[in-house]
C-alpha positions as CSV (number, residue, x, y, z in Angstrom):
1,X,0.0,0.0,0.0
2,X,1.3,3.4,-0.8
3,X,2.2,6.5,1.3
4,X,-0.5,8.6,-0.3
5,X,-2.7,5.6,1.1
6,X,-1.8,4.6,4.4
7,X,-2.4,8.5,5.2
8,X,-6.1,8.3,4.5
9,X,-6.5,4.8,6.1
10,X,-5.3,6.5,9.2
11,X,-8.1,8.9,9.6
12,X,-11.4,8.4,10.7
13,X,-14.7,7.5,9.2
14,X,-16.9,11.2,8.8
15,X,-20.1,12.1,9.2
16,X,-22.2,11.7,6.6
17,X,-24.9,14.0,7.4
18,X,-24.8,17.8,8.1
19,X,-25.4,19.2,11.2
20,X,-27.5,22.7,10.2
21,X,-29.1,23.8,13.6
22,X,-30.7,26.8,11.9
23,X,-33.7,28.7,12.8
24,X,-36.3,29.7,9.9
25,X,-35.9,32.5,8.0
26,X,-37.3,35.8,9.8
27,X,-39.1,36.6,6.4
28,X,-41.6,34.3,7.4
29,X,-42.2,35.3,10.8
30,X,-42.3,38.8,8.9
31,X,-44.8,38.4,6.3
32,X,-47.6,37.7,8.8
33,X,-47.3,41.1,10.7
34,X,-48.5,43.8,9.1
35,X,-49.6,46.9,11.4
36,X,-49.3,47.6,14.8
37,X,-52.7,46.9,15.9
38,X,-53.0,43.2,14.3
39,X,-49.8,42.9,16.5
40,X,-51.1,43.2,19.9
41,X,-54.5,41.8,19.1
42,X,-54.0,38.0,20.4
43,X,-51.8,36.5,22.1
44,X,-50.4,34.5,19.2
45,X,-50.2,38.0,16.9
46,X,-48.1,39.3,20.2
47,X,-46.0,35.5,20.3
48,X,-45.3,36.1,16.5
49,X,-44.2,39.5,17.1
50,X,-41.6,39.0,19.9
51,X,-40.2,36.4,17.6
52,X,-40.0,38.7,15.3
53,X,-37.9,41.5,17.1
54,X,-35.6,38.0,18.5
55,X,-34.5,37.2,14.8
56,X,-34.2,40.9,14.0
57,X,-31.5,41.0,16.7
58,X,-30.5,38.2,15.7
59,X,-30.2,39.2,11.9
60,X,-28.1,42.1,12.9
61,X,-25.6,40.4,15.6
62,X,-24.8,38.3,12.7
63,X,-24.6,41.3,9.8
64,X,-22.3,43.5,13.2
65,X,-20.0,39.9,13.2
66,X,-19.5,39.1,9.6
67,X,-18.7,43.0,9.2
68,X,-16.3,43.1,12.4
69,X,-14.6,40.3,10.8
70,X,-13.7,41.8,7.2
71,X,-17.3,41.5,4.9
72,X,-18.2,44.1,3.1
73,X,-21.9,45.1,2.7
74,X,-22.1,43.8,-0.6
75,X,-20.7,40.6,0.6
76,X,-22.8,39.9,3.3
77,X,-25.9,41.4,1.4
78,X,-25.3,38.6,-1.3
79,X,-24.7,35.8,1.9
80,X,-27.4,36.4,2.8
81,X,-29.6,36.3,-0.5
82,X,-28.0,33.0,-1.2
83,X,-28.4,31.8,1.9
84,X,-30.6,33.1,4.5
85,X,-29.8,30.5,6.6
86,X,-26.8,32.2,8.0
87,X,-28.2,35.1,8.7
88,X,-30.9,33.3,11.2
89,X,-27.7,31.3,12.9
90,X,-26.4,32.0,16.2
91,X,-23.9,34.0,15.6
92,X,-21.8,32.9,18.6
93,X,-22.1,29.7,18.7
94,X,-22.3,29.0,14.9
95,X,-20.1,31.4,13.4
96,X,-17.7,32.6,15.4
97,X,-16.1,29.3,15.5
98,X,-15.9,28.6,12.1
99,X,-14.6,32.1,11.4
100,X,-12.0,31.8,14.3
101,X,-10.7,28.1,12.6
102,X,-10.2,29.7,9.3
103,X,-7.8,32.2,11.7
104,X,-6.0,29.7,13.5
105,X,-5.1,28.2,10.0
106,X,-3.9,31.2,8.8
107,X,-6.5,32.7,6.2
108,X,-6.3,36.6,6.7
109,X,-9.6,38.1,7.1
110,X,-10.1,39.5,3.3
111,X,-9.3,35.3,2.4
112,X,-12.1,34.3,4.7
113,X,-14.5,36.7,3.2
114,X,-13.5,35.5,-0.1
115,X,-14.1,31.6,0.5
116,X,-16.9,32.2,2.2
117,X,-19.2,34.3,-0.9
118,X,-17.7,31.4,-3.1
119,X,-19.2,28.9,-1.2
120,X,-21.5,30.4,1.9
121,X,-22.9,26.6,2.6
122,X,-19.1,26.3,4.2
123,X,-20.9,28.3,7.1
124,X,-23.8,26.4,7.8
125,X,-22.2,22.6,8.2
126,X,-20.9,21.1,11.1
127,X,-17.5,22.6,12.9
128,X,-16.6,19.1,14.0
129,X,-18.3,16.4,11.8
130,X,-17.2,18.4,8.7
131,X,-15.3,21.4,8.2
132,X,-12.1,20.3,10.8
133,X,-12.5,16.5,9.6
134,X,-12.5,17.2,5.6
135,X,-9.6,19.8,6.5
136,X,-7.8,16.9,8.5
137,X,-8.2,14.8,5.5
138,X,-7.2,16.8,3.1
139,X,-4.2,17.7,5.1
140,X,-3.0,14.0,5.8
141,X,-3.6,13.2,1.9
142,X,-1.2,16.6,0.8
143,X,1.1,16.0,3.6
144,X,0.9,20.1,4.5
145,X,-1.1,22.9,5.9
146,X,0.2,25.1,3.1
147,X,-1.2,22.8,0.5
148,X,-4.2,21.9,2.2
149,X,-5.3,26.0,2.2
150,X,-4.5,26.3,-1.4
151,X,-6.7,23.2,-2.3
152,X,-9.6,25.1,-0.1
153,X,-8.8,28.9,-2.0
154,X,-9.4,26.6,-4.9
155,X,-13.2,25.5,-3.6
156,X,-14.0,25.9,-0.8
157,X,-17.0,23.5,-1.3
158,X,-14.4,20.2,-0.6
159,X,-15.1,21.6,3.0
160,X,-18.3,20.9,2.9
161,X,-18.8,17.1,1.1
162,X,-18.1,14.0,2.2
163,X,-14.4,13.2,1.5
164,X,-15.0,9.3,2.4
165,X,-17.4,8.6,-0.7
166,X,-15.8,10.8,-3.7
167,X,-11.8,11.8,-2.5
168,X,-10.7,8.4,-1.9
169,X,-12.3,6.0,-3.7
170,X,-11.9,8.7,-7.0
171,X,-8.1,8.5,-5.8
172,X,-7.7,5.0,-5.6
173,X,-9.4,4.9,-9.0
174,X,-6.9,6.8,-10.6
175,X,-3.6,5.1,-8.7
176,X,-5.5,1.4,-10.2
177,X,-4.3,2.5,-13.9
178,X,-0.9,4.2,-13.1
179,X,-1.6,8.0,-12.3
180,X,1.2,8.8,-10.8
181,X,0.8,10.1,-6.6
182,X,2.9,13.5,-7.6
183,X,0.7,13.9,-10.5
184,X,-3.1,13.0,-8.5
185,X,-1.7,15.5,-5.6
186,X,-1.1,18.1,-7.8
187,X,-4.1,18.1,-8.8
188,X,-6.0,17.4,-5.8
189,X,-4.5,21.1,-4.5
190,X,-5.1,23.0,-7.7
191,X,-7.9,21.5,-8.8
192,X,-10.2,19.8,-5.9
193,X,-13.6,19.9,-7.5
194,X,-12.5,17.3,-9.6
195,X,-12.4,14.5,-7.2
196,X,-16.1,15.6,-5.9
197,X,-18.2,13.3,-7.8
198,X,-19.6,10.0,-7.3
199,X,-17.0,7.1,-8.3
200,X,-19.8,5.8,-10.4
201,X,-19.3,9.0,-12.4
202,X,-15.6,9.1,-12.2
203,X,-15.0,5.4,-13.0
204,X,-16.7,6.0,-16.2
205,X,-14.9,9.4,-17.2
206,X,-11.5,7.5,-16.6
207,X,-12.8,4.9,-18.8
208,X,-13.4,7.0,-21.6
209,X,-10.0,9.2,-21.1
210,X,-8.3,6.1,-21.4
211,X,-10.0,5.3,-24.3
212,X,-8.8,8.3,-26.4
213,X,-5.4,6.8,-25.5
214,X,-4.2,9.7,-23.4
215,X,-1.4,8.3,-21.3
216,X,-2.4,7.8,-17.1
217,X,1.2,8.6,-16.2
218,X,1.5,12.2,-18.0
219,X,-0.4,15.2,-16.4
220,X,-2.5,15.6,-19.3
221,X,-4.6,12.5,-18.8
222,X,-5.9,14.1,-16.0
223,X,-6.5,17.6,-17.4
224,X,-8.8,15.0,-19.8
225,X,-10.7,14.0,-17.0
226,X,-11.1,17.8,-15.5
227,X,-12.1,18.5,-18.9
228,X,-15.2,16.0,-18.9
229,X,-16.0,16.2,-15.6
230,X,-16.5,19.7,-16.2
231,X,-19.4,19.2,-18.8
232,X,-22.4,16.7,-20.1
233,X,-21.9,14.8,-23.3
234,X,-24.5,17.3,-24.5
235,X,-22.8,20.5,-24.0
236,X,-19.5,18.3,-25.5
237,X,-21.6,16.9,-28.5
238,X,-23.2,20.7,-28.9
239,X,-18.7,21.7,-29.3
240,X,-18.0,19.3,-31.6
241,X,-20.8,20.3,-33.7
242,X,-19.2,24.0,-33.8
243,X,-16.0,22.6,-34.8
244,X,-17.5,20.7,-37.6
245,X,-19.1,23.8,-39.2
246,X,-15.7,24.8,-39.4
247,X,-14.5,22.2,-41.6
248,X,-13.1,20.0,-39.0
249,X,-13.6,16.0,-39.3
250,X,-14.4,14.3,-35.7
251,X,-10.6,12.3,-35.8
252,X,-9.4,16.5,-36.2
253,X,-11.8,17.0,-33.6
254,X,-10.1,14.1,-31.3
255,X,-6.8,14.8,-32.1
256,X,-7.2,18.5,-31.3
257,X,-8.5,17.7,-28.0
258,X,-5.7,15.2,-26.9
259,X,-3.2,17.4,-27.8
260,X,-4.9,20.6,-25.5
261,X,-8.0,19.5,-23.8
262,X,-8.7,23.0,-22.8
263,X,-9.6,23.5,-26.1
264,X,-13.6,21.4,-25.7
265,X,-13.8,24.0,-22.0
266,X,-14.1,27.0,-24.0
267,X,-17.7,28.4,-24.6
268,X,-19.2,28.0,-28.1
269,X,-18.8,32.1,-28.5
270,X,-15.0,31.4,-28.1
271,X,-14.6,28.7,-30.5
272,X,-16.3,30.5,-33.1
273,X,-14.7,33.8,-32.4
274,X,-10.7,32.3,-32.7
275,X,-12.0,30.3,-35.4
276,X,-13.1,33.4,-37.3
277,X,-10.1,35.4,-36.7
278,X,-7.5,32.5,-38.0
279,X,-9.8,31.4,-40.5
280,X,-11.0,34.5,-42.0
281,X,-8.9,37.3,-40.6
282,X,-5.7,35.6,-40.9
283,X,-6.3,33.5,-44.0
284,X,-5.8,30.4,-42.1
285,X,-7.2,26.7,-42.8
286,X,-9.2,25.6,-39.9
287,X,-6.6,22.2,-40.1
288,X,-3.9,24.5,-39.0
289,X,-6.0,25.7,-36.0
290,X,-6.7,21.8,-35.2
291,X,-3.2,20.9,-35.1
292,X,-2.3,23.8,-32.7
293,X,-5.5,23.7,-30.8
294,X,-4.0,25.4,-27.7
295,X,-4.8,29.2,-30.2
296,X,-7.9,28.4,-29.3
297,X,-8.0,29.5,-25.3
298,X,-6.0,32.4,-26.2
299,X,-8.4,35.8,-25.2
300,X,-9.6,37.4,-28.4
301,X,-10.2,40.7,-27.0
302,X,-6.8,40.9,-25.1
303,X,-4.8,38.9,-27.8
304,X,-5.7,37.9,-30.7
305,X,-7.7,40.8,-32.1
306,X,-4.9,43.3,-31.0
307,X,-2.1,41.4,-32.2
308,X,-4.4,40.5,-35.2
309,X,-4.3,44.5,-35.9
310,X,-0.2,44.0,-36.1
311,X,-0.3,41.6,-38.4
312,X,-2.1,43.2,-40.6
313,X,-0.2,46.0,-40.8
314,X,3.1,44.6,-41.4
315,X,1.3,42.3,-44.3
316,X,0.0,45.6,-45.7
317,X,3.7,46.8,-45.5
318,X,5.1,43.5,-47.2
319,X,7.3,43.4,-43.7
320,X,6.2,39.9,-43.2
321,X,4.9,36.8,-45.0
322,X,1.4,35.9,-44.9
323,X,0.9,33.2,-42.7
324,X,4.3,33.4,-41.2
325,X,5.3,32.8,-37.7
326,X,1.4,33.2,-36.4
327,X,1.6,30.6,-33.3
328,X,4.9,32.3,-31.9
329,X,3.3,35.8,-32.9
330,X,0.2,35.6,-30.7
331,X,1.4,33.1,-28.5
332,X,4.8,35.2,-27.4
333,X,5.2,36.6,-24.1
334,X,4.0,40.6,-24.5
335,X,7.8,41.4,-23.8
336,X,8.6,39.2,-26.9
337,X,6.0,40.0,-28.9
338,X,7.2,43.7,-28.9
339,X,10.8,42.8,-28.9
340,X,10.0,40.6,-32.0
341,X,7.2,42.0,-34.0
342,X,7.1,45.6,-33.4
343,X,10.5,47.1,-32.1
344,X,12.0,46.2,-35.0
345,X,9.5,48.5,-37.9
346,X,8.9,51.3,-35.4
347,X,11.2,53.7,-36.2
348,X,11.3,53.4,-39.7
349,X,8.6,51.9,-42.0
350,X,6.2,52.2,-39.3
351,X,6.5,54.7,-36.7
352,X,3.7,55.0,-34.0
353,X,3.2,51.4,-34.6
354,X,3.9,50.8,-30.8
355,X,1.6,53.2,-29.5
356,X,-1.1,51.9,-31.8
357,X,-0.8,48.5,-30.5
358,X,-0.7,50.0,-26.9
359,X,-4.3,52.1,-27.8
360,X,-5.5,48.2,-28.7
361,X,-5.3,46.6,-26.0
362,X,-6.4,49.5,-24.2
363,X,-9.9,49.3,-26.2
364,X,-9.9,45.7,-26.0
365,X,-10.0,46.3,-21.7
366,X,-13.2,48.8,-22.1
């Protein structure tokens, strides 16, 4: 049995249920009261009321907490809008807790805020039976503090499921057909929502990476499996589809996606926009675009379209070939790029050209 292994074995079994202890939302206590004199007329109407003012206090200890402890307005407004829950807790025997944990692990306060509007359900489950326990496990499996924080920074929501059904068994998965343990750490910290699905699920995502003949014991195999565990076979069949009405064949369409898997995350919009602008505004043929697929999830407004305007220029000026060089010019560092492409023409044939390309990018940030 492994290291990475005999580390989870050592921990305890969790709690599989929640442990909520919230009172209703004071809405609707509130939405039965509505004038002074239906207040006091019955005992009830005068029960409802006094519960009333109660989770009114009790609403604003919580808001006075969260804001003494870094929240903005905005941030607790939305909290609370996405779940009331917390804002009907006890706020010092809930939350304080909770909030003090994150302290003692060393998340400043403006981090705390942070994880917490990602994921506000991390305040409503149990101190014990979840939050410490899944940190605990996440911890023995990473082998650091350090680690395990940047895991939570990355979703906070692998605080709140239970690690015993998805982590391990989606681990052991993975270390059956040869992912390496540097290689399924990795990207347990960087990536944790991957792992948070049922091994059902998993198994059969695995099965299917495999299948395309990506290799278990290189990183990418597993950027594969982020890749469809991020979407349904419909939203994948609906990308393929855009690709075709580009030209591309499905074994294009496969090969494109085992050599950059990020290319099947971007949004439809995306595809079709860098698939205009090679295609169309750069006289490309969608092949070439297939066989460097990783032009694809570059940013059209902040890249492409700017650098695009370069090109262009320096075609118009017969400075460069058409087609030449177009991965290395819009996939260079900007430092490069300028070095390369516009440093060079400035002076001379093209002067202003820098300050052109400088109002471009500037436009493309509006």
């Amino acid at each position: 049995m492994s290291y990475l292994f005999r580390r989870i074995l050592l921990l305890r079994s969790p709690s599989s249920v929640f442990s909520h202890g919230f009172s209703e939302s004071p809405l609707k206590s509130l939405r039965f009261l509505s004038t002074s004199s239906e207040i006091v007329s019955s005992p009830k109407s005068a029960s409802l009321a006094s519960n009333a003012v109660q989770l009114e206090n009790n609403r604003k200890a919580v808001i006075e907490l969260l804001a003494n402890h870094g929240f903005s307005q905005s941030q607790i407004s939305d909290i609370g809008r996405r779940r009331p829950q917390i804002l009907a807790a006890n706020p010092e025997k809930i939350l304080l807790p909770k909030l003090l944990f994150f302290q003692s692990k060393g998340l400043s306060s403006p981090e705390i805020a942070k994880l917490v509007c990602t994921f506000p359900y991390v305040l409503t489950g149990s101190l014990n039976k979840r939050i410490i326990y899944n940190f605990d496990y996440i911890q023995a499996v990473l082998g650091s503090e350090e680690k395990t924080l940047a895991a939570i920074k990355q979703f906070a929501g692998i605080l709140a499921r239970d690690l015993q059904i998805s982590v391990g068994p989606n681990i052991e998965i993975l270390k059956q057909i040869g992912v390496p343990d540097s290689n399924i750490l990795k990207y347990l910290q960087y990536q944790p929502r991957v792992f948070i699905i049922s091994s059902i699920r998993f198994k059969e995502i695995v099965e299917r990476v495999t299948e395309m003949g990506f290799n278990p014991q290189r990183l990418q195999f597993l950027v594969a499996v982020f890749a469809l565990r991020a979407m349904t076979k419909s939203t994948w069949d609906k990308k393929v589809e855009v690709y075709r009405k580009w030209g591309l064949s499905e074994e294009e369409i496969c090969l494109a996606f085992k050599r950059h898997p990020w290319c099947m995350m971007v949004s439809e919009d995306k595809i079709n926009g860098a698939m205009d602008f090679f295609v169309n505004k750069i006289g490309c043929e969608s092949s070439f675009v297939a066989r460097r697929p990783a032009l694809i999830s570059l940013s059209l407004k902040k890249r492409l379209n700017p650098r695009g305007y370069v090109y262009q220029v320096l075609l118009e000026k017969g400075l460069i070939k058409k087609q030449a060089n177009i991965p290395l010019f819009v996939s260079s560092s900007e430092k490069r790029f300028i070095e390369k492409f516009i440093n060079p023409h400035k002076e001379e044939q093209i002067p202003g050209l820098l300050e052109l390309y400088k109002q471009k990018l500037m436009d493309s940030r509006r």
